[in-house]
C-alpha atoms as one frame of an Amber mdcrd trajectory, in Angstrom:
protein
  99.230 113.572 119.807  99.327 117.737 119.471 102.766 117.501 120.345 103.383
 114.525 117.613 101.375 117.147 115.155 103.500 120.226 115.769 106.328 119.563
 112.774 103.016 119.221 110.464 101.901 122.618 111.866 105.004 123.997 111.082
 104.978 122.671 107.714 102.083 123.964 106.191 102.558 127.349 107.932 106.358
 127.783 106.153 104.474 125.984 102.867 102.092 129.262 102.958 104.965 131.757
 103.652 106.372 130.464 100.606 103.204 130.444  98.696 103.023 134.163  99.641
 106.554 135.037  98.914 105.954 133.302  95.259 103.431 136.502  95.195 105.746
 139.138  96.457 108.428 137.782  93.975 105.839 138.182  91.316 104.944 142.071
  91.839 108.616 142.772  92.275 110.714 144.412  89.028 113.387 141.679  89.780
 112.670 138.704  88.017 112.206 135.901  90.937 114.011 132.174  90.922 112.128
 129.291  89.318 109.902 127.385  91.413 112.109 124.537  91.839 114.972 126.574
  93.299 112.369 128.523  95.230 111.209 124.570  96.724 115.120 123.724  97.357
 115.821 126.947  99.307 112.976 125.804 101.685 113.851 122.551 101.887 117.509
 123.697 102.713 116.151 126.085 105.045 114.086 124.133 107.311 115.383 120.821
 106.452 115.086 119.564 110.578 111.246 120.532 110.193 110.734 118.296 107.259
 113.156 115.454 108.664 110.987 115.089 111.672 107.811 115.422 110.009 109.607
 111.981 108.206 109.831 110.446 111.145 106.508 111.022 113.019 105.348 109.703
 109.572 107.448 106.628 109.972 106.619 105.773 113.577 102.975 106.365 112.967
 103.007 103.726 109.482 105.188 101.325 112.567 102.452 101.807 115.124  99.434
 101.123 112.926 101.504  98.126 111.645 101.754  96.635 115.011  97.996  97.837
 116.020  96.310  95.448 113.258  98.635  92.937 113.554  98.483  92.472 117.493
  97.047  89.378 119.061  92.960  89.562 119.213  92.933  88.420 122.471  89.262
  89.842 123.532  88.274  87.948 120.671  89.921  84.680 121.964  88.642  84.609
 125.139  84.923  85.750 124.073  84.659  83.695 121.123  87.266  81.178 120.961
  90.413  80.157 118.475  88.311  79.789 115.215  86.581  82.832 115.777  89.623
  85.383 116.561  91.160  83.613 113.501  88.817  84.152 110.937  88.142  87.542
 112.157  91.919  88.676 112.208  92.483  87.170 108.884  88.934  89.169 107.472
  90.173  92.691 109.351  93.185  92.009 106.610  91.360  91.777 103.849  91.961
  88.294 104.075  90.375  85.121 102.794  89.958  81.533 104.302  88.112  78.322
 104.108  86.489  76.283 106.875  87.693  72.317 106.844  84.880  70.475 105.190
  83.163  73.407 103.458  83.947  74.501  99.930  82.651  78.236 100.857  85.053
  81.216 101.201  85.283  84.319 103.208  86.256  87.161 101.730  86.333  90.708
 102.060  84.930  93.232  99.268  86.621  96.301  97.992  85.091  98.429 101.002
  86.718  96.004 103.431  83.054  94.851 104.186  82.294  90.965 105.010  79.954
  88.512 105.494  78.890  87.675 109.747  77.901  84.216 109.072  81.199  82.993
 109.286  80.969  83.055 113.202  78.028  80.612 112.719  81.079  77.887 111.873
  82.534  78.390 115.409  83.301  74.581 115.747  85.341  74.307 112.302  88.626
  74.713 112.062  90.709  77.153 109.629  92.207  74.864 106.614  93.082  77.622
 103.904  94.354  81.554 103.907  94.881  83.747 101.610  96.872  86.633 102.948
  98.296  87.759  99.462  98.791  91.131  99.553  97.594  91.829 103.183 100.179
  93.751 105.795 100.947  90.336 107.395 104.001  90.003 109.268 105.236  87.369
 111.934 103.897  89.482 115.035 100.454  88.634 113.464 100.931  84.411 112.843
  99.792  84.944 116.652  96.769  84.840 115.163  96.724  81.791 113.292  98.840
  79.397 115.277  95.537  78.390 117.161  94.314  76.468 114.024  95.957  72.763
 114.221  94.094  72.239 110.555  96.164  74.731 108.536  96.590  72.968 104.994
  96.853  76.055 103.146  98.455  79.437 103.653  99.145  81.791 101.055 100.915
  85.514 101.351 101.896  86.017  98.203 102.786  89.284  97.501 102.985  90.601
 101.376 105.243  93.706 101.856 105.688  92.634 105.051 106.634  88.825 105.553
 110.103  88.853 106.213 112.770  85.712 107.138 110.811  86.338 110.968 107.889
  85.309 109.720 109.420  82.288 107.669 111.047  80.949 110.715 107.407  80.737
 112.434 106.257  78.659 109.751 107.454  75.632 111.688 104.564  75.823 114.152
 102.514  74.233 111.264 105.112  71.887 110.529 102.641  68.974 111.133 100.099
  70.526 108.947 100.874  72.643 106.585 100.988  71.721 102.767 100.700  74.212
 100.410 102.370  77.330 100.710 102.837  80.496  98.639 105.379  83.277  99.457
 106.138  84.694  95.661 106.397  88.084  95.108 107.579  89.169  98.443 110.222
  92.019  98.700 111.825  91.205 102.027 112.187  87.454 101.822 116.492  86.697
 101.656 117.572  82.888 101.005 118.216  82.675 105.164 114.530  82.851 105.941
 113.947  80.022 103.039 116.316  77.874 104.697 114.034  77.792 107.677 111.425
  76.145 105.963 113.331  72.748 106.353 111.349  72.555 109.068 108.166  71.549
 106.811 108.144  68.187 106.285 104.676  68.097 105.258 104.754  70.834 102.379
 103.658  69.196  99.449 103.823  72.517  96.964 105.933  75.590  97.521 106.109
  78.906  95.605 108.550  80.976  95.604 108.331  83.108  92.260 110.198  86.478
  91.812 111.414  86.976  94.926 113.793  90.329  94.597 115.934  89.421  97.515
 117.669  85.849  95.992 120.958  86.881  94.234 120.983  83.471  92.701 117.568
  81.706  92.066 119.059  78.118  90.224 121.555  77.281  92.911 118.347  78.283
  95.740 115.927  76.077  93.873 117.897  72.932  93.893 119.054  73.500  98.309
 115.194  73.784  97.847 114.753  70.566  96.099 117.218  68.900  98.425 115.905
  70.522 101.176 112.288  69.484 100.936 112.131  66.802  98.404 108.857  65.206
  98.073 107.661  68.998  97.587 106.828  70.822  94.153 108.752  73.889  93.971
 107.112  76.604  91.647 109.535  79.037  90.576 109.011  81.694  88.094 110.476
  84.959  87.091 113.961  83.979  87.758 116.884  83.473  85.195 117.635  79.764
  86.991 121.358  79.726  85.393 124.086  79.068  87.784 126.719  81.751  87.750
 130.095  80.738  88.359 129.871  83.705  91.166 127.314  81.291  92.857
């Protein structure tokens, strides 16, 4: 970890040298450059410094990413399916319902929740809202225990990508209801593995950035799955004669 920490050492130790050369510039008869030019001479001057204090940033973001969305195995095998579950999907920031109850779990602003929910051990999962949660497909490890999955929404996930779509089929027998709007990294090849969902019954897929042309998706959606609703908003649904 110290070694990890050096480029940030480095940083703020040049950031001060500059800070004090700003004050030797200032008592000198010369008039010094602007502080923008002063912040691009740095930059140009220990551009490798700043390019691997990037990276360390970018592996540590990757690591953390994987961390929360590893399998809770200890869980599992202490507390069983349900349990690990509802737990993973609360250490999100995450919502769900128990089949049968009309109760939710949430999370509040702190990331605090409520304990009862292991008192429901025997229940299975039957809704989740992930919207807006750092979901990805390493985490539906997590949820694939829960044969009752009706519901599943992650709308709004930076992180659920055409991987995790192609999952989705492991609650082909189940799953119903499913909202993926307003997800940055979804591309029309991870829609077309939701063919695989026989059973979905309503489907969002509002303002996703990624589809070049929304009308001509929405009706290999319509074919595709057609006793489901598809929702669809935010697009301009003309077909181009480029499409």
């Amino acid at each position: 970890m110290a070694t990890a920490l050096l480029p940030l050492r480095r940083g703020w130790k040049q950031a001060s040298h500059l800070f004090f050369a700003r004050q030797t510039w200032n008592s000198s008869p010369v008039r010094p450059p602007s502080l923008p030019k002063r912040l691009l001479i740095f930059l140009a001057q220990h551009f490798h410094d700043v390019q691997e204090l990037l990276i360390w940033t970018s592996k540590f973001k990757s690591s953390q990413l994987r961390k929360k969305n590893a399998y809770y195995g200890y869980t599992q095998r202490y507390y069983g399916d349900v349990i690990a579950s509802a737990y993973y999907v609360l250490s999100l920031k995450g919502g769900f319902r128990y089949a049968g109850q009309s109760e939710w779990f949430h999370t509040d602003k702190r990331g605090k929740f409520n304990w009862d929910f292991l008192n429901h051990k025997d229940l299975p999962l039957e809704e989740v809202d992930m919207s807006h949660t750092i979901i990805n497909h390493i985490g539906l490890d997590n949820l694939v225990g829960q044969p009752f999955l009706r519901t599943l929404s992650v709308r709004g996930c930076s992180e659920v990508d055409d991987w995790f779509l192609a999952r989705l089929h492991e609650f082909q027998d189940t799953l119903e209801e499913l909202d993926i709007s307003h997800c940055p990294r979804i591309t029309i090849g991870g829609l077309a593995a939701l063919r695989n969902l026989k059973k979905l019954r309503h489907l969002d897929v509002s303002s996703l950035p990624r589809i070049a042309n929304p009308g001509l998706v929405i009706i290999l959606l319509e074919e595709m799955l057609p006793h489901c609703q598809i929702a669809a908003n935010g697009y301009d649904h003309s077909l181009t004669q480029e499409g």
